[in-house]
PDB file as gemmi writes it, atoms N, CA and C in Angstrom:
CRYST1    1.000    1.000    1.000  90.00  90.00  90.00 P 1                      
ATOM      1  N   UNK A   1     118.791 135.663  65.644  1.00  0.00           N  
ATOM      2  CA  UNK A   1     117.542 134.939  65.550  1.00  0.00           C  
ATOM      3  C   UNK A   1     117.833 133.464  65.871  1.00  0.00           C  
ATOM      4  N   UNK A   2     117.886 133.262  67.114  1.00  0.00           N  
ATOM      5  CA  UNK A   2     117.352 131.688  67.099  1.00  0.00           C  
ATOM      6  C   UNK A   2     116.187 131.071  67.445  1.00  0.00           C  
ATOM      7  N   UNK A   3     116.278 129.554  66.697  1.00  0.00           N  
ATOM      8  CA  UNK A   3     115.194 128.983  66.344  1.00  0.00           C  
ATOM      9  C   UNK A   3     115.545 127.647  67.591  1.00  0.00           C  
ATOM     10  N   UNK A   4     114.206 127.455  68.282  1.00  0.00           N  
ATOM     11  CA  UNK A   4     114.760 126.151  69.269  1.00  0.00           C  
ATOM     12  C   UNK A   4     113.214 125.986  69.385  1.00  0.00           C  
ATOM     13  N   UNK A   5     113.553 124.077  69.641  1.00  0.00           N  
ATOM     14  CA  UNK A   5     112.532 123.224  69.137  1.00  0.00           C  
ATOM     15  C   UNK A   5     112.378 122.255  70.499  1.00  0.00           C  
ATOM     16  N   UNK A   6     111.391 122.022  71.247  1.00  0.00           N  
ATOM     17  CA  UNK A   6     111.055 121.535  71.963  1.00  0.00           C  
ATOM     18  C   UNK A   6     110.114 120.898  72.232  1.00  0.00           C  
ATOM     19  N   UNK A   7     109.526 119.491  72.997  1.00  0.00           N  
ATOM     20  CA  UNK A   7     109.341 118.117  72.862  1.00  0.00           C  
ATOM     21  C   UNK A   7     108.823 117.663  74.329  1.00  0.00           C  
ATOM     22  N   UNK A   8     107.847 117.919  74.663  1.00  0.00           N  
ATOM     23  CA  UNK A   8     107.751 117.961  76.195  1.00  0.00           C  
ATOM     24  C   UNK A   8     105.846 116.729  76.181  1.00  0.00           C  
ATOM     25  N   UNK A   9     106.015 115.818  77.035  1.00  0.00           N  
ATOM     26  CA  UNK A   9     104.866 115.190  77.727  1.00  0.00           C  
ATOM     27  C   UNK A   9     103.857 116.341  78.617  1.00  0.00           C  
ATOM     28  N   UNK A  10     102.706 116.820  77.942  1.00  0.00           N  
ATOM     29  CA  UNK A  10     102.205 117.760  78.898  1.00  0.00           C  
ATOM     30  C   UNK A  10     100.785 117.072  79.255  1.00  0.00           C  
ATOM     31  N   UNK A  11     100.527 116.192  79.039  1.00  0.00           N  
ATOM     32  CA  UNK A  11      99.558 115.578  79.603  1.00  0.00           C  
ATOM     33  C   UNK A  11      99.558 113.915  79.711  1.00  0.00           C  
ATOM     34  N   UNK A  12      99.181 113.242  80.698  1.00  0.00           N  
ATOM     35  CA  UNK A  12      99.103 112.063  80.669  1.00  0.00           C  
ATOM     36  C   UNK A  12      97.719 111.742  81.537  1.00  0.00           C  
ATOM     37  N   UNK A  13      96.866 110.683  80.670  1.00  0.00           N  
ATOM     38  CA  UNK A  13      95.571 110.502  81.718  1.00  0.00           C  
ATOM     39  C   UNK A  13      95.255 109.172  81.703  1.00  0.00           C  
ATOM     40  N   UNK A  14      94.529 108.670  82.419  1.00  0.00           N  
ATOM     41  CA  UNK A  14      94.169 107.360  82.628  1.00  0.00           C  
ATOM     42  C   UNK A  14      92.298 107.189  82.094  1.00  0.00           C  
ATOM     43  N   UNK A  15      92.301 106.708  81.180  1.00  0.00           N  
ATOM     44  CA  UNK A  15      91.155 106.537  80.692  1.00  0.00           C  
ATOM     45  C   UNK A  15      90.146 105.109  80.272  1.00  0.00           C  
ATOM     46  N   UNK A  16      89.043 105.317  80.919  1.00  0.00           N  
ATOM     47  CA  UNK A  16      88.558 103.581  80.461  1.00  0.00           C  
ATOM     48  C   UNK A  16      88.491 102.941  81.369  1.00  0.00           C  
ATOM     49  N   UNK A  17      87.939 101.744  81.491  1.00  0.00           N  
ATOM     50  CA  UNK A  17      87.248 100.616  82.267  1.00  0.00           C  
ATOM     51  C   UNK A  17      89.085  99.463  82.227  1.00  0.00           C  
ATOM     52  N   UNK A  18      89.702  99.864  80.838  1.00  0.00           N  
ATOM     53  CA  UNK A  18      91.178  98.771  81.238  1.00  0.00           C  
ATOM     54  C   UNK A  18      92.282 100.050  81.857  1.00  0.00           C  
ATOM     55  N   UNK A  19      91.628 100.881  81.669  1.00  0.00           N  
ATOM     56  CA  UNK A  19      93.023 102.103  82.126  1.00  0.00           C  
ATOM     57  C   UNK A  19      93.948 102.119  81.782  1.00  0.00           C  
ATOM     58  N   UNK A  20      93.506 102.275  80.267  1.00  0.00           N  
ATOM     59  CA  UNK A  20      94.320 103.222  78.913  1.00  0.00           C  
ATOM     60  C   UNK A  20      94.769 104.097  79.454  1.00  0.00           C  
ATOM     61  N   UNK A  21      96.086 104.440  79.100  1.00  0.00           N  
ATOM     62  CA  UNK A  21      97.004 105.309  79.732  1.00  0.00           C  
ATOM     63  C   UNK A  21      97.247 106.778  78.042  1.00  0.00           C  
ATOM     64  N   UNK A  22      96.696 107.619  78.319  1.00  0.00           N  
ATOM     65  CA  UNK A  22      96.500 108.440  76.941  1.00  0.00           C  
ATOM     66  C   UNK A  22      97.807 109.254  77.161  1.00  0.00           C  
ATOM     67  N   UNK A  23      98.901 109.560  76.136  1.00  0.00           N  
ATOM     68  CA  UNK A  23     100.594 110.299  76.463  1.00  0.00           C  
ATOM     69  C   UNK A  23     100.075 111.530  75.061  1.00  0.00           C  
ATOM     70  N   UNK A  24      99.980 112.607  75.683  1.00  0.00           N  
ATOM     71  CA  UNK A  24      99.975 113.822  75.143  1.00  0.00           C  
ATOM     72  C   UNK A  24     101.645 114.306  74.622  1.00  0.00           C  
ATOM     73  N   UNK A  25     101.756 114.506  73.786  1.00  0.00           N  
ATOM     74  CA  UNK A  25     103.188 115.119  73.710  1.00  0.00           C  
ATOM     75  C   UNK A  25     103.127 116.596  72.964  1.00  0.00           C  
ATOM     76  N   UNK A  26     103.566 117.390  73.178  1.00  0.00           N  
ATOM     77  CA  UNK A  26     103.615 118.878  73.006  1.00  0.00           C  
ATOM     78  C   UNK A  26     105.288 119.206  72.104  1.00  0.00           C  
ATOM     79  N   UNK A  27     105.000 119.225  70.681  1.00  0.00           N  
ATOM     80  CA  UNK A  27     106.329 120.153  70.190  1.00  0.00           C  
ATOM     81  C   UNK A  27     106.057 121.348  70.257  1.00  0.00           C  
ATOM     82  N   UNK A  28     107.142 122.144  70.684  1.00  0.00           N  
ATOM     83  CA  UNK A  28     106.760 123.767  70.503  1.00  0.00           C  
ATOM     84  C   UNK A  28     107.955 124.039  69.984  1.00  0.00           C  
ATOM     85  N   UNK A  29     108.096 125.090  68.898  1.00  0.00           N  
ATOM     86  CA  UNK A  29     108.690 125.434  68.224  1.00  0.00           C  
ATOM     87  C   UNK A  29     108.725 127.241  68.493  1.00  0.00           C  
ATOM     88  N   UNK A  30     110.376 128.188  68.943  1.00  0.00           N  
ATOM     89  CA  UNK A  30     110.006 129.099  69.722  1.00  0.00           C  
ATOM     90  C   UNK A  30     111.373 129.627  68.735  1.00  0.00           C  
ATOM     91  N   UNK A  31     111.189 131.168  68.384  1.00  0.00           N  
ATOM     92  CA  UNK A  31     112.184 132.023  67.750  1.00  0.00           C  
ATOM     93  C   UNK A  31     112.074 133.077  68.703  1.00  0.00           C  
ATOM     94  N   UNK A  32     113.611 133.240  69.176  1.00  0.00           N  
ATOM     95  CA  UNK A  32     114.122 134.043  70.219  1.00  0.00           C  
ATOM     96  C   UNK A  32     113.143 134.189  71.382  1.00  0.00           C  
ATOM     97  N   UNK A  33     112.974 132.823  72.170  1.00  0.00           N  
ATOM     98  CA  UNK A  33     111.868 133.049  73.079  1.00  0.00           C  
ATOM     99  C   UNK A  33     110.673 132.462  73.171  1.00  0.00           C  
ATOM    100  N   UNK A  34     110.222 133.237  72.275  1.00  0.00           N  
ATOM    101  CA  UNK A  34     108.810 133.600  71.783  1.00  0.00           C  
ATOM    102  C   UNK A  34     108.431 132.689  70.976  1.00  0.00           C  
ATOM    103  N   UNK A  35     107.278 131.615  71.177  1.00  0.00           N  
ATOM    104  CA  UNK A  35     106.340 130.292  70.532  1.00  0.00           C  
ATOM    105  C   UNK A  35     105.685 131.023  69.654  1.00  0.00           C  
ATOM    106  N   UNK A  36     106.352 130.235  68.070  1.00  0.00           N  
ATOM    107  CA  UNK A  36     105.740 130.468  66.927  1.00  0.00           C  
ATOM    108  C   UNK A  36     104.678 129.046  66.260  1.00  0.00           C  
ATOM    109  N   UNK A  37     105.040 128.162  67.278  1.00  0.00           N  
ATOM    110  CA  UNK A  37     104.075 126.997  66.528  1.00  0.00           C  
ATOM    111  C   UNK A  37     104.016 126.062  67.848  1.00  0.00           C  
ATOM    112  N   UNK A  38     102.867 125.215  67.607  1.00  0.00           N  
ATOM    113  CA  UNK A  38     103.002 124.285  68.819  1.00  0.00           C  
ATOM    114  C   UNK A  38     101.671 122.941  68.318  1.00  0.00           C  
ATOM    115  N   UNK A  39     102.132 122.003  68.505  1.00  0.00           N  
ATOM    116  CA  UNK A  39     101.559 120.808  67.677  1.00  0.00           C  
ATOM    117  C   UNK A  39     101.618 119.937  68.086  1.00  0.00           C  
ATOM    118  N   UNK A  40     100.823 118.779  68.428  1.00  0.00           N  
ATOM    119  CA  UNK A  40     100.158 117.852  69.344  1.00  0.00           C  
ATOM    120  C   UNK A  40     100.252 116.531  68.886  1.00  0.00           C  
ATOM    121  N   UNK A  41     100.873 115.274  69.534  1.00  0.00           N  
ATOM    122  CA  UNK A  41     100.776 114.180  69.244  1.00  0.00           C  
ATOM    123  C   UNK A  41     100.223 113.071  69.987  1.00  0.00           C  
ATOM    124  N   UNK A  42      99.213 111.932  70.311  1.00  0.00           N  
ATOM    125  CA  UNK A  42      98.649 111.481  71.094  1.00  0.00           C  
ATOM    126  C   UNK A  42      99.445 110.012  70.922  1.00  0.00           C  
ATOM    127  N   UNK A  43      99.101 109.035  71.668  1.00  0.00           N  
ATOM    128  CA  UNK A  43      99.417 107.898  72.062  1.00  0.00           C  
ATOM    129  C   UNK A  43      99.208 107.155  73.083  1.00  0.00           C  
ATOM    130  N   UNK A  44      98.616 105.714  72.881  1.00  0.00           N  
ATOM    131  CA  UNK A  44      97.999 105.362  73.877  1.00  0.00           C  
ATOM    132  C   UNK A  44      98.424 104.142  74.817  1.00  0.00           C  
ATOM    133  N   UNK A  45      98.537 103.653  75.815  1.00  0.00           N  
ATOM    134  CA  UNK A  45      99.451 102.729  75.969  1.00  0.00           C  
ATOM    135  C   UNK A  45      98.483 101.533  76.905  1.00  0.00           C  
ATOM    136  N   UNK A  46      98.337 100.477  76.165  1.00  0.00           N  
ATOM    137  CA  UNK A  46      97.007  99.645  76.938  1.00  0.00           C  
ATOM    138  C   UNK A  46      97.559  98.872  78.112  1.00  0.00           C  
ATOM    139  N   UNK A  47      96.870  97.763  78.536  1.00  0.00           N  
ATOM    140  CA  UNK A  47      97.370  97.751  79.270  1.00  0.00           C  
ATOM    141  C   UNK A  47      98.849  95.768  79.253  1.00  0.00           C  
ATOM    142  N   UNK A  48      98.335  95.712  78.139  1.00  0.00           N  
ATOM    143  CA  UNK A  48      99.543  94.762  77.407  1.00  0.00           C  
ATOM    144  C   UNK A  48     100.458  94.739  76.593  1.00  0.00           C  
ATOM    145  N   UNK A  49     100.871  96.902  76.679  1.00  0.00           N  
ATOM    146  CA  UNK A  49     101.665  96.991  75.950  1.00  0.00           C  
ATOM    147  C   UNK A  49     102.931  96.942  76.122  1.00  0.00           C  
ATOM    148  N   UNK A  50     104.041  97.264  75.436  1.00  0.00           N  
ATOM    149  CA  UNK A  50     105.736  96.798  75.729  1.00  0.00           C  
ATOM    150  C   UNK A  50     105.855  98.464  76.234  1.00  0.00           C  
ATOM    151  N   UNK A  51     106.207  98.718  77.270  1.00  0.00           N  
ATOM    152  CA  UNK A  51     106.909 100.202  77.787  1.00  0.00           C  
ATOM    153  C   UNK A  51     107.824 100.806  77.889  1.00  0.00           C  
ATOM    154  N   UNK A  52     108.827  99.669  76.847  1.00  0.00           N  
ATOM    155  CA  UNK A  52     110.071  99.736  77.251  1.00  0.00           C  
ATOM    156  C   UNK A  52     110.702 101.418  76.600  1.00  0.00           C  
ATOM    157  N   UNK A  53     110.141 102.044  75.851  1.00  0.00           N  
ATOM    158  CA  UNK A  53     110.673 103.130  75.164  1.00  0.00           C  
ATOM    159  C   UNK A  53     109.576 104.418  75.807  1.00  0.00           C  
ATOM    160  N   UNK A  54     109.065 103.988  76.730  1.00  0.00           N  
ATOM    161  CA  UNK A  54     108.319 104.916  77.546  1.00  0.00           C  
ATOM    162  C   UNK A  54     109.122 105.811  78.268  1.00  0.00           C  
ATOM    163  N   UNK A  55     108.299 106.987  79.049  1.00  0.00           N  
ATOM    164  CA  UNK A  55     109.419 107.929  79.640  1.00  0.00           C  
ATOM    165  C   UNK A  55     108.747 107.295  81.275  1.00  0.00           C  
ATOM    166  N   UNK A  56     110.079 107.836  82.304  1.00  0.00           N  
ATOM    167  CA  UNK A  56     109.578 107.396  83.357  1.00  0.00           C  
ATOM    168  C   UNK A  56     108.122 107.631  84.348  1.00  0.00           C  
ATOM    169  N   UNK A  57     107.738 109.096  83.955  1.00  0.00           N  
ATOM    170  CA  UNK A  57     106.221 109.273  83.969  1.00  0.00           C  
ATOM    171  C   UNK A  57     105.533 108.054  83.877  1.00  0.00           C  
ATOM    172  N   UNK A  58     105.344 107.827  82.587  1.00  0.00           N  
ATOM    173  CA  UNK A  58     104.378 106.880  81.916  1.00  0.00           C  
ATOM    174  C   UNK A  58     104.405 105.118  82.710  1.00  0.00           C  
ATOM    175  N   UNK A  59     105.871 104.866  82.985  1.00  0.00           N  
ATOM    176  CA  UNK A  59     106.296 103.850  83.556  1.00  0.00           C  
ATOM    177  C   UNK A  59     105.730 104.054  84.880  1.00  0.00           C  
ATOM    178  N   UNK A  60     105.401 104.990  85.877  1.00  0.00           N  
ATOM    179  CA  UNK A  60     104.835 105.115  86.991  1.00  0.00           C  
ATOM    180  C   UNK A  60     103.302 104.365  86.739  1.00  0.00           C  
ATOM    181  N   UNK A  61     103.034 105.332  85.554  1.00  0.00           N  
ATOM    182  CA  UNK A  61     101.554 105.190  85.467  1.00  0.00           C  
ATOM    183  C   UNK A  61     101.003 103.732  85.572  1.00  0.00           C  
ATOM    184  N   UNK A  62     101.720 103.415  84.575  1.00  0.00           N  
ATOM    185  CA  UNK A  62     101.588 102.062  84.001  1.00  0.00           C  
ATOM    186  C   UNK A  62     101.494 101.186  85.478  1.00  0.00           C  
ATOM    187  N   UNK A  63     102.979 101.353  86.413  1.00  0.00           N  
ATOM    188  CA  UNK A  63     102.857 100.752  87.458  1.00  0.00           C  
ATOM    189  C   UNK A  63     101.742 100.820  88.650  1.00  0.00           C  
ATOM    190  N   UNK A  64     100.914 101.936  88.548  1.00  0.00           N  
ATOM    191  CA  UNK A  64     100.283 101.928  89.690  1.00  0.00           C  
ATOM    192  C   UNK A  64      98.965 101.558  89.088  1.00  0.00           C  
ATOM    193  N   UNK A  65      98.425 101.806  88.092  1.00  0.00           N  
ATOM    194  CA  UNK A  65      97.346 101.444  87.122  1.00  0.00           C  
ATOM    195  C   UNK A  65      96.874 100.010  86.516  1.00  0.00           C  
ATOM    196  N   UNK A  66      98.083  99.722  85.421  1.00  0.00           N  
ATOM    197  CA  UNK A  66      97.722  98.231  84.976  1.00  0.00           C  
ATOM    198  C   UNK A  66      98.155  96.990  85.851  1.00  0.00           C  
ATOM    199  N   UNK A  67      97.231  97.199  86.849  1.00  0.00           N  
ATOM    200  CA  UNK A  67      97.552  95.732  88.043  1.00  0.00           C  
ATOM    201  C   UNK A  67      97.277  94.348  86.981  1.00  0.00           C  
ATOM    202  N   UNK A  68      97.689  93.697  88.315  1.00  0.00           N  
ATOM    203  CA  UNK A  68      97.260  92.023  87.381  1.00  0.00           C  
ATOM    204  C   UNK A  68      95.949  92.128  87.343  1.00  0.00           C  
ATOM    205  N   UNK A  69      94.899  92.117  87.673  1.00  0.00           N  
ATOM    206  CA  UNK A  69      93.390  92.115  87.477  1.00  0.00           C  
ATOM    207  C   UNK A  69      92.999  92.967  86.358  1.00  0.00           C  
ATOM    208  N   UNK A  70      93.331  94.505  85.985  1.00  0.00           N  
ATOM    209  CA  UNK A  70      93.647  95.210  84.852  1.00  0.00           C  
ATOM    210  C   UNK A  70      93.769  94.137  83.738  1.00  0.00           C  
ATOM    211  N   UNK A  71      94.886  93.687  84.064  1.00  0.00           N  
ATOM    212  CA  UNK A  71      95.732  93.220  82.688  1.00  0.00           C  
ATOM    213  C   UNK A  71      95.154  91.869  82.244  1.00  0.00           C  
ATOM    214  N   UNK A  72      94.610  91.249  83.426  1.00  0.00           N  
ATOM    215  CA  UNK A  72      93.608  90.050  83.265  1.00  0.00           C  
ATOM    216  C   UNK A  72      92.465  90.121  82.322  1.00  0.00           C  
ATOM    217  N   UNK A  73      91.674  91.388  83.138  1.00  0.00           N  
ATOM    218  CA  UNK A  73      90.509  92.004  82.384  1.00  0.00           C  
ATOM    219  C   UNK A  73      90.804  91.762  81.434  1.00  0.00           C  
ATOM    220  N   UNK A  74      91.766  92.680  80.943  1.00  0.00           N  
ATOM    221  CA  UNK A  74      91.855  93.515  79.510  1.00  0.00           C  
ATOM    222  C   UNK A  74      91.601  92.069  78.530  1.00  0.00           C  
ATOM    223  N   UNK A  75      92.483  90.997  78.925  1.00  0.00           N  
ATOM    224  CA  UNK A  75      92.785  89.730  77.988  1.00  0.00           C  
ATOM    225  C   UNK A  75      91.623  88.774  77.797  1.00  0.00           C  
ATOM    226  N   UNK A  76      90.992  89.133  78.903  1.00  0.00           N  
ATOM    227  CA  UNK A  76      89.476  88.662  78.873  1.00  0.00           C  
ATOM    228  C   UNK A  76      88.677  88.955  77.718  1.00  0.00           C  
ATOM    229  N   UNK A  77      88.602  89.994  78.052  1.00  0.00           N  
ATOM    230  CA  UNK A  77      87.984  91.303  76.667  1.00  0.00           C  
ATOM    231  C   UNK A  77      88.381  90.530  75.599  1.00  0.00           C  
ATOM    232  N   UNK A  78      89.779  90.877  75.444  1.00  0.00           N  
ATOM    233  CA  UNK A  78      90.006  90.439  73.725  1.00  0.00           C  
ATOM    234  C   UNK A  78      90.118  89.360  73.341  1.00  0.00           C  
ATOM    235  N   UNK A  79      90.116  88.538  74.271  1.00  0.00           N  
ATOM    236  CA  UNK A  79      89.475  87.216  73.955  1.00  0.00           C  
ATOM    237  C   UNK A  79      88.415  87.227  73.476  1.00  0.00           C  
ATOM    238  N   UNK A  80      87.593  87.515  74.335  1.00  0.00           N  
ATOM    239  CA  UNK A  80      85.786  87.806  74.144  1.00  0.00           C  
ATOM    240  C   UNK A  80      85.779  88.085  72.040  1.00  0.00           C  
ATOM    241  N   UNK A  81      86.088  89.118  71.960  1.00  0.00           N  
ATOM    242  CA  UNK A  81      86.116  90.132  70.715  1.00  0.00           C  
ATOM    243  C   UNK A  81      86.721  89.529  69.924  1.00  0.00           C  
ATOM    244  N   UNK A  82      87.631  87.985  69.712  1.00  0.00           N  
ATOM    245  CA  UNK A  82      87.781  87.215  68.722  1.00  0.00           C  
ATOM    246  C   UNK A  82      86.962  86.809  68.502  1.00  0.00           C  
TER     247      UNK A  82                                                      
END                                                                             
């Protein structure tokens, strides 16, 4: 009987007017094979956030997505919202 535990990015989307970058992560948990559990973690990555512990996926995203005008926006905004 083994038990093996796995940790996989199965979705990544670009969402929003600043293009929030949404990181799906998928544990699945599988005995001899065969998925006995599987459980979902979200996370969101704006567009002034630090990426440094990102996976290279996400680092694409980030690159083709949060341009300078993005990232301008975004600071605009939260300016605004103080």
């Amino acid at each position: 009987m083994a038990i093996t535990k796995e940790t996989v990015q199965d979705k990544i989307e670009v969402v929003g007017d600043f293009k929030h970058i949404q990181v799906r992560t998928a544990t699945v948990i599988k005995e001899d094979g065969v998925e006995i559990s599987r459980s979902y973690h979200r996370h969101v990555v704006a567009p002034d956030a630090d990426i440094t512990n990102e996976s290279a996926d996400v680092k694409a995203m980030v690159a083709q997505f949060h341009t300078d005008a993005v990232k301008k926006a975004y600071a605009d905004h939260l300016a605004k919202a103080k």
